[in-house]
N, C-alpha and C positions, 0 to 999 in steps of 0.2 A: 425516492427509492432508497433503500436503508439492505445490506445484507448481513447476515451471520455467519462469520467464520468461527471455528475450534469443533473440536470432536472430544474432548473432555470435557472443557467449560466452554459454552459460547462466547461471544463476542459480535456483540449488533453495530454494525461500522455506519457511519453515516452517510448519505448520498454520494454515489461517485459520479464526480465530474470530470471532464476530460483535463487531464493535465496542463494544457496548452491556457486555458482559462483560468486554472487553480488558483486563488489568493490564500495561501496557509492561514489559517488563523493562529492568535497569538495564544496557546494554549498548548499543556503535554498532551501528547499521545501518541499512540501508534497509528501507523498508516500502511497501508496497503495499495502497491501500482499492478495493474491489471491490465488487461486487453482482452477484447471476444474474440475467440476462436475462430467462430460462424457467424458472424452479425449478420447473416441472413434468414438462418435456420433459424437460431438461438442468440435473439437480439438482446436477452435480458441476464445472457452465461458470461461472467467474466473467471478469466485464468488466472490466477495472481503469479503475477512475475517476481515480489519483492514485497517483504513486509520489515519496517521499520519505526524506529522509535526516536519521539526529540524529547525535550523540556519547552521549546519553545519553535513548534513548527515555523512558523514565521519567519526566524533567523536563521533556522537549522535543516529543514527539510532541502531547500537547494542543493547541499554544498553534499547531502546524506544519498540521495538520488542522483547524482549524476555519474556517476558509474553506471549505474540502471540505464539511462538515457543512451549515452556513448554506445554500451555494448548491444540495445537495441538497434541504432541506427547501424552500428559497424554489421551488424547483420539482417539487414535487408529493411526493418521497422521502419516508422512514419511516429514521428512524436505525438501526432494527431490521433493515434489508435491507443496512446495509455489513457488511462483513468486513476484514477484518484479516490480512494476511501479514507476514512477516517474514525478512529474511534477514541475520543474524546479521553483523558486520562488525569483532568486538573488536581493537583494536590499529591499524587502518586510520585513517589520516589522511581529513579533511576532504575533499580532494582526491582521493582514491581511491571515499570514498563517493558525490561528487556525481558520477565519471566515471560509474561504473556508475549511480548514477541517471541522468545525461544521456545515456547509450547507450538503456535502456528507455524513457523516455520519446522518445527520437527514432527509435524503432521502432514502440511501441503507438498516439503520439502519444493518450494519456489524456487526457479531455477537462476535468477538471479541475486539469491542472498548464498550461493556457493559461489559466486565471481571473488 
């Protein structure tokens, strides 16, 4: 399962997996933490909590998200309910990752990248 986020330019993120399982791969790019709403109604709607950006998920995504995690749990969450996108960004400068993050987040306005 692959989604697209942006309302100017898209962005096709790659299969989200529950965070709890996530192995970051060793590559830039943004990422997007999520959770369904209704996973009853609407098992395949996710909310995006947090859209962020590394050089090197693998190193950097832990240390980038855990704000997100904390302030989840401190308010009732289950680490079990995030999810994990990705959308791949290899060779992209710094600068190009954080525009596409600051266009999605100045769209979705996610309510964990105002924390």
């Amino acid at each position: 399962m692959s989604i697209s986020w942006g309302k100017k330019q898209r962005y096709k993120f790659n299969s989200g997996v529950p965070l709890t399982s996530w192995a970051p791969p060793a590559c830039s790019a943004v990422y997007a933490l999520t959770y369904k709403q209704d996973p009853a109604a609407k098992p395949k709607s996710h909310t995006v909590l947090y859209f962020g950006h590394a050089e090197d998920l693998s190193q950097q995504a832990a240390g980038f998200h855990k704000h997100v995690l904390d302030a989840w749990v401190e308010n009732g969450g289950q680490v079990g309910e995030l999810f994990v996108f990705v959308y791949p960004m290899d060779g992209a400068t710094r600068w190009q990752r954080s525009s596409v993050q600051e266009q999605l987040v100045s769209e979705y306005y996610p309510q964990y990248n105002r924390l």
